[in-house]
DSSP file (Angstrom, degrees, kcal/mol; ACC not computed):
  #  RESIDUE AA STRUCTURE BP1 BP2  ACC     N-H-->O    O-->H-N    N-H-->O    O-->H-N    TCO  KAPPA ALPHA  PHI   PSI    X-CA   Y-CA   Z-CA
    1    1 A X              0   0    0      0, 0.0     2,-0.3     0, 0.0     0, 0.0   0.000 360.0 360.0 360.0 109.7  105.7  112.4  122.5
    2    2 A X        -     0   0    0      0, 0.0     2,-0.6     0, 0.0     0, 0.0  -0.635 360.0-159.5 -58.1 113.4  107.6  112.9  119.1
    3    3 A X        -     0   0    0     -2,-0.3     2,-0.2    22,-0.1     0, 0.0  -0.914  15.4-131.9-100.1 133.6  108.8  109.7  117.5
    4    4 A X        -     0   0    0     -2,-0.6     2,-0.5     1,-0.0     5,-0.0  -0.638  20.8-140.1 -75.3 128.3  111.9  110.0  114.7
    5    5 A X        -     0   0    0     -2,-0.2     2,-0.1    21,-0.1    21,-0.0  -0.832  26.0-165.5 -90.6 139.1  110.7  108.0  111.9
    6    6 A X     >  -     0   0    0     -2,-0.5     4,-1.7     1,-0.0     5,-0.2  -0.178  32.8 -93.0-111.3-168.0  113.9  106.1  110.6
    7    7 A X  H  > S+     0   0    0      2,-0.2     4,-0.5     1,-0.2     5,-0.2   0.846 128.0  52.2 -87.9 -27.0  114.7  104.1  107.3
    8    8 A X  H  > S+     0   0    0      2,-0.2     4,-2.1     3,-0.1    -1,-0.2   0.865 102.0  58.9 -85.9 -18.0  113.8  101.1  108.7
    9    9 A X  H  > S+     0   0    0      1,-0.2     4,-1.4     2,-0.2     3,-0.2   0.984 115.2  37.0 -61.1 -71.7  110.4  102.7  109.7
   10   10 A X  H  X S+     0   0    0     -4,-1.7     4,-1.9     1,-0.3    -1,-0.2   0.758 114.3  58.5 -72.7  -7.5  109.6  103.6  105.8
   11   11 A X  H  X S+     0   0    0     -4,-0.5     4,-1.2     1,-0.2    -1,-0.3   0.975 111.7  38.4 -74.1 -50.5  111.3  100.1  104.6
   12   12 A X  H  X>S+     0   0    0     -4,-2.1     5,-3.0    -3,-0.2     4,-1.9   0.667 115.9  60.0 -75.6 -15.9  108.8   98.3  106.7
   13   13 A X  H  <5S+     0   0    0     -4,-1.4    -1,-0.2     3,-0.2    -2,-0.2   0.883  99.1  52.3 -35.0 -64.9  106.4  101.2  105.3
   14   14 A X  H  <5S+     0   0    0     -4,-1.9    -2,-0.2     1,-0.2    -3,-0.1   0.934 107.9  55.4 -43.0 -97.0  106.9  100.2  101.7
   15   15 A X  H  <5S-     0   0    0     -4,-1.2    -1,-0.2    -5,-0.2    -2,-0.2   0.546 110.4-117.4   6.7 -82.7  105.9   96.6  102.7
   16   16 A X  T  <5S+     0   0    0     -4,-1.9    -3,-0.2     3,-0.0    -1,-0.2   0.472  76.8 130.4 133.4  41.9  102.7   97.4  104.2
   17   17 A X      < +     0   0    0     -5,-3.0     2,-0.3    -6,-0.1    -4,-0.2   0.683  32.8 109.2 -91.0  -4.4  104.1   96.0  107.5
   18   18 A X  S    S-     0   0    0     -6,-0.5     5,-0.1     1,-0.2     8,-0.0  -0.686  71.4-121.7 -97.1 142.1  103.3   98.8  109.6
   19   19 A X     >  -     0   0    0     -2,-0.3     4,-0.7     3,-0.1    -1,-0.2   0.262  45.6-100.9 -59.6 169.9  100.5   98.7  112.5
   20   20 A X  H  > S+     0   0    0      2,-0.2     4,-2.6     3,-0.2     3,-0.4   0.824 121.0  55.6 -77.0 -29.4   97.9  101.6  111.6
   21   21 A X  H  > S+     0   0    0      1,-0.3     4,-4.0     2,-0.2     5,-0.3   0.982 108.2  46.9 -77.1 -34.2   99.4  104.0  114.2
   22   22 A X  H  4 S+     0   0    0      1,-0.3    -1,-0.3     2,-0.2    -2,-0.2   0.661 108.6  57.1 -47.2 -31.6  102.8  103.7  112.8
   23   23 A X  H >X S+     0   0    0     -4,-0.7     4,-1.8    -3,-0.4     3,-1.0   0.763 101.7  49.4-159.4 -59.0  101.6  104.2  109.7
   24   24 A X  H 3X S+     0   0    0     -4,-2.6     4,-2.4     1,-0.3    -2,-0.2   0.925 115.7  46.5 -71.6 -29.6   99.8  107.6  110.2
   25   25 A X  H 3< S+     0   0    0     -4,-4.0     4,-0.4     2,-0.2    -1,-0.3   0.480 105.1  56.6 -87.6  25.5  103.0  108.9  111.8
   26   26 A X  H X> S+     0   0    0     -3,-1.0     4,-2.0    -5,-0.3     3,-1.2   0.779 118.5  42.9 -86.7 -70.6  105.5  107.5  108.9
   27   27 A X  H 3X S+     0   0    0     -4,-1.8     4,-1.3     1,-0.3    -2,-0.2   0.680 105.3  51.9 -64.4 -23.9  102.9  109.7  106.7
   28   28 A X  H 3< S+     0   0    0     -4,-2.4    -1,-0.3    -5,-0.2     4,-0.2   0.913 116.2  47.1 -43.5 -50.8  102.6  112.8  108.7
   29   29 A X  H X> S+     0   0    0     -3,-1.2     4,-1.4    -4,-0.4     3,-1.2   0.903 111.5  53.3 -76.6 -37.3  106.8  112.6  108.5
   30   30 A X  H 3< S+     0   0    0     -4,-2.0     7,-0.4     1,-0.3    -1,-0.2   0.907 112.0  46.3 -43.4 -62.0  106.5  111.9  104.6
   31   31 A X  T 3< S+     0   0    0     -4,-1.3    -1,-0.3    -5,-0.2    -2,-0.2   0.292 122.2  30.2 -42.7 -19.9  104.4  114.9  104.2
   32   32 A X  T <4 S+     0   0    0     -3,-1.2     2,-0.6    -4,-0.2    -2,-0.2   0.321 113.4  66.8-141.3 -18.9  106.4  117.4  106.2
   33   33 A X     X  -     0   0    0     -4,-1.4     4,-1.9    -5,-0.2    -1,-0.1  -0.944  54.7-168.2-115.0 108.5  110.4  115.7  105.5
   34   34 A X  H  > S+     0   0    0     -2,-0.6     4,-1.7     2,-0.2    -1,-0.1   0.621  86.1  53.7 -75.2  -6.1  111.7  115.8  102.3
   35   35 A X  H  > S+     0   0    0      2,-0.2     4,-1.0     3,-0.1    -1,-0.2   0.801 106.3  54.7 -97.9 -24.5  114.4  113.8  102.6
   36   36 A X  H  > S+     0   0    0      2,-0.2     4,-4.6    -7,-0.2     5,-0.5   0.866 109.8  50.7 -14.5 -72.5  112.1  110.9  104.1
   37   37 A X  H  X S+     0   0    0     -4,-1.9     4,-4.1    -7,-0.4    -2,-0.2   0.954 106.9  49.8 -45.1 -58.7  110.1  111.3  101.0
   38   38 A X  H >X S+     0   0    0     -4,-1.7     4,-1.1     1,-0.3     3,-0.6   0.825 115.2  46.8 -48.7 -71.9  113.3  111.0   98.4
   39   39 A X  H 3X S+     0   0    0     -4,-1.0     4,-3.5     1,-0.3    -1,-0.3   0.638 112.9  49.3 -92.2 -38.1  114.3  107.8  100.3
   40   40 A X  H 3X S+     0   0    0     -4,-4.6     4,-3.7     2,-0.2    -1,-0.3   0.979 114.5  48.8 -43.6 -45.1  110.2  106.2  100.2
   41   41 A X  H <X S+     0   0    0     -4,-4.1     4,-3.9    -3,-0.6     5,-0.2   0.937 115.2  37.8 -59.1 -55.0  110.3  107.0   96.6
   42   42 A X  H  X S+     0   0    0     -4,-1.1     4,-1.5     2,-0.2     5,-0.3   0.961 115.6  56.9 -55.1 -57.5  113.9  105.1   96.1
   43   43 A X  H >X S+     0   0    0     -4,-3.5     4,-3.7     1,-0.2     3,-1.7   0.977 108.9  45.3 -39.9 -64.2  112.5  102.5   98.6
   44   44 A X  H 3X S+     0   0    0     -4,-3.7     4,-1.3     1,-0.3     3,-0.5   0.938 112.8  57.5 -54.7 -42.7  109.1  101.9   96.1
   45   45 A X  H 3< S+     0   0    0     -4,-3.9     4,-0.5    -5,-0.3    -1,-0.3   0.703 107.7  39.5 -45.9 -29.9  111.5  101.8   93.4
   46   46 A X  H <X S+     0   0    0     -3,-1.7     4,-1.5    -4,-1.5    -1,-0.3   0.768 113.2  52.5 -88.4 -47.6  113.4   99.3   94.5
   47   47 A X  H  X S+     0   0    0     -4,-3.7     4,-1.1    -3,-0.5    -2,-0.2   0.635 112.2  49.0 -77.0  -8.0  110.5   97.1   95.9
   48   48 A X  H  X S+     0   0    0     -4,-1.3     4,-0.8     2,-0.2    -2,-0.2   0.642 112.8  49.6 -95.0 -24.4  108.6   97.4   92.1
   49   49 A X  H  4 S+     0   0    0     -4,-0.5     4,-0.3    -5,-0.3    -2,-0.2   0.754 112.0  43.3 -81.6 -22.0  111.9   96.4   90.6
   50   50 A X  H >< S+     0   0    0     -4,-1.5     3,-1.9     2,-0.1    -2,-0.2   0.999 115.2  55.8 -68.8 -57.1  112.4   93.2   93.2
   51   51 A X  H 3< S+     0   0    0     -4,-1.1    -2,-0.2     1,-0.3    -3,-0.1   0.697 113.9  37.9  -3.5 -56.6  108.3   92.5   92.4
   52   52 A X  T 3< S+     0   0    0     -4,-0.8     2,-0.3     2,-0.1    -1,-0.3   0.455  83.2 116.8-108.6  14.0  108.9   92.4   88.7
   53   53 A X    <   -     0   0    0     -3,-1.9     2,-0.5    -4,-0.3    -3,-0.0  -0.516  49.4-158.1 -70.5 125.0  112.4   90.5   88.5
   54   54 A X        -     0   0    0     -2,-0.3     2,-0.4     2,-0.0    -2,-0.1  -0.867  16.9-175.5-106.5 133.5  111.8   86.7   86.5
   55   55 A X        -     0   0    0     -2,-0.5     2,-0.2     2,-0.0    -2,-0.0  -0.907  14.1-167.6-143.4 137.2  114.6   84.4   87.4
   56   56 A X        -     0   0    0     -2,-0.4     2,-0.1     1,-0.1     3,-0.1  -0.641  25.1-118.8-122.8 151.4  115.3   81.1   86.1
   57   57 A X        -     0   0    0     -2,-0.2    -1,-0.1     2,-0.0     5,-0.0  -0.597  45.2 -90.9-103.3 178.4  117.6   78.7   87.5
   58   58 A X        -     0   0    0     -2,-0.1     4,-0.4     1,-0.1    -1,-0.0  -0.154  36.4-109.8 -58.0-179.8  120.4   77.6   85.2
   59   59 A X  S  > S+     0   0    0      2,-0.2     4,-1.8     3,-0.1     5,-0.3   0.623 112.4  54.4 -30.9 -45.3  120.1   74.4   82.8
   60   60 A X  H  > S+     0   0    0      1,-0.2     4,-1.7     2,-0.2     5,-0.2   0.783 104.0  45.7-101.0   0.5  122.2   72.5   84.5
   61   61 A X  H  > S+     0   0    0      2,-0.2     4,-2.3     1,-0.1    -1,-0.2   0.788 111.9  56.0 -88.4  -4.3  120.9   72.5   88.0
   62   62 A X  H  4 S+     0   0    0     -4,-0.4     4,-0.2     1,-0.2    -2,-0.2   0.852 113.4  40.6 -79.5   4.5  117.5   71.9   86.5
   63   63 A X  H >X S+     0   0    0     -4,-1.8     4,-2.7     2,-0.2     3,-2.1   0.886 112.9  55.1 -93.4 -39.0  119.1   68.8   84.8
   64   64 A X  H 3X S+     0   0    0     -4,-1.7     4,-5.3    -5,-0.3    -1,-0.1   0.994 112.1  49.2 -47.3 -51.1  121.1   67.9   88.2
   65   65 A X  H 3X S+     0   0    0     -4,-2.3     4,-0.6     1,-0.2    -1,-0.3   0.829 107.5  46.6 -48.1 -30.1  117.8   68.0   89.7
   66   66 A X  H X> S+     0   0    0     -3,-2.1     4,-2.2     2,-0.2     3,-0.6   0.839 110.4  56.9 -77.2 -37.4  116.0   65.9   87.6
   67   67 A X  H 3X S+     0   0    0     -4,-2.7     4,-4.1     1,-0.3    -2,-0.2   0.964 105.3  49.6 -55.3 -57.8  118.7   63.5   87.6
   68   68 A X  H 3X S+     0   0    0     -4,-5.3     4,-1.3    -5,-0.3    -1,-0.3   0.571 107.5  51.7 -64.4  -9.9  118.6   63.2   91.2
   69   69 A X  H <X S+     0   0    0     -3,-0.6     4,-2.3    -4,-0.6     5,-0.3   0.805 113.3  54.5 -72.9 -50.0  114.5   62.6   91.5
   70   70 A X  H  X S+     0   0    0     -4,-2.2     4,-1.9     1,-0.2    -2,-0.2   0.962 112.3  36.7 -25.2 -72.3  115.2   60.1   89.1
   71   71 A X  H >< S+     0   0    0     -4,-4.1     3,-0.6     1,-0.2    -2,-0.2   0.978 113.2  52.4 -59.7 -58.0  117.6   58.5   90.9
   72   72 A X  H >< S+     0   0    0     -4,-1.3     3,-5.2     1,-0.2    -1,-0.2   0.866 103.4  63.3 -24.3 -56.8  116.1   58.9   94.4
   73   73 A X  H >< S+     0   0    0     -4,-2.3     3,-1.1     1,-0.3    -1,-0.2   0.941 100.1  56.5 -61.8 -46.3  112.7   57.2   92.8
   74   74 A X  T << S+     0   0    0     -4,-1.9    -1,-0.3    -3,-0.6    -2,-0.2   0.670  94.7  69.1 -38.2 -29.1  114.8   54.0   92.2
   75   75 A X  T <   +     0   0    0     -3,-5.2     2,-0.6    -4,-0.2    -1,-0.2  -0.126  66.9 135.4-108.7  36.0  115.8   53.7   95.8
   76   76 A X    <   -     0   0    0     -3,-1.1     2,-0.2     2,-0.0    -3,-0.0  -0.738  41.2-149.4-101.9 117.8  112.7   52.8   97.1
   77   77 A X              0   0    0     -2,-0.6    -2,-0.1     1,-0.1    -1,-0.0  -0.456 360.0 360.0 -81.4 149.2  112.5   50.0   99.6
   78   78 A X              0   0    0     -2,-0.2    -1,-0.1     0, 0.0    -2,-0.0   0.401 360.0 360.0 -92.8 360.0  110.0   47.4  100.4
């Protein structure tokens, strides 16, 4: 039986989510499909650029926040 490996096959590739059999035919089709390959390559590119993205939240929700723990900590009943 021949399976077509798709784009969601190498997405879930990239990942490392695929079971071991999947995994040897995603790379048999890598090996033999160039156009498979282009679109792993672009995939890893993409998953090494999500990987290394820093994001910080703005200033003012981390002051909204603070405020509101503040507040919150005040409203504690006996």
């Amino acid at each position: 039986m021949h399976q077509t490996i798709t784009q969601e096959d190498i997405i879930r590739y990239t990942y490392g989510e695929t079971a071991e059999e999947e995994t040897v035919l995603i790379e048999q089709a890598l090996a033999s499909n160039e156009q498979l390959q282009d679109f792993y390559i672009l995939m890893k590119q993409v998953a090494d650029d999500l990987n290394n993205m820093k994001m910080t939240p703005h200033p003012t929700t981390v002051r909204i926040i603070l405020e509101e723990s503040q507040d919150s900590s005040l409203e504690i009943s006996s």
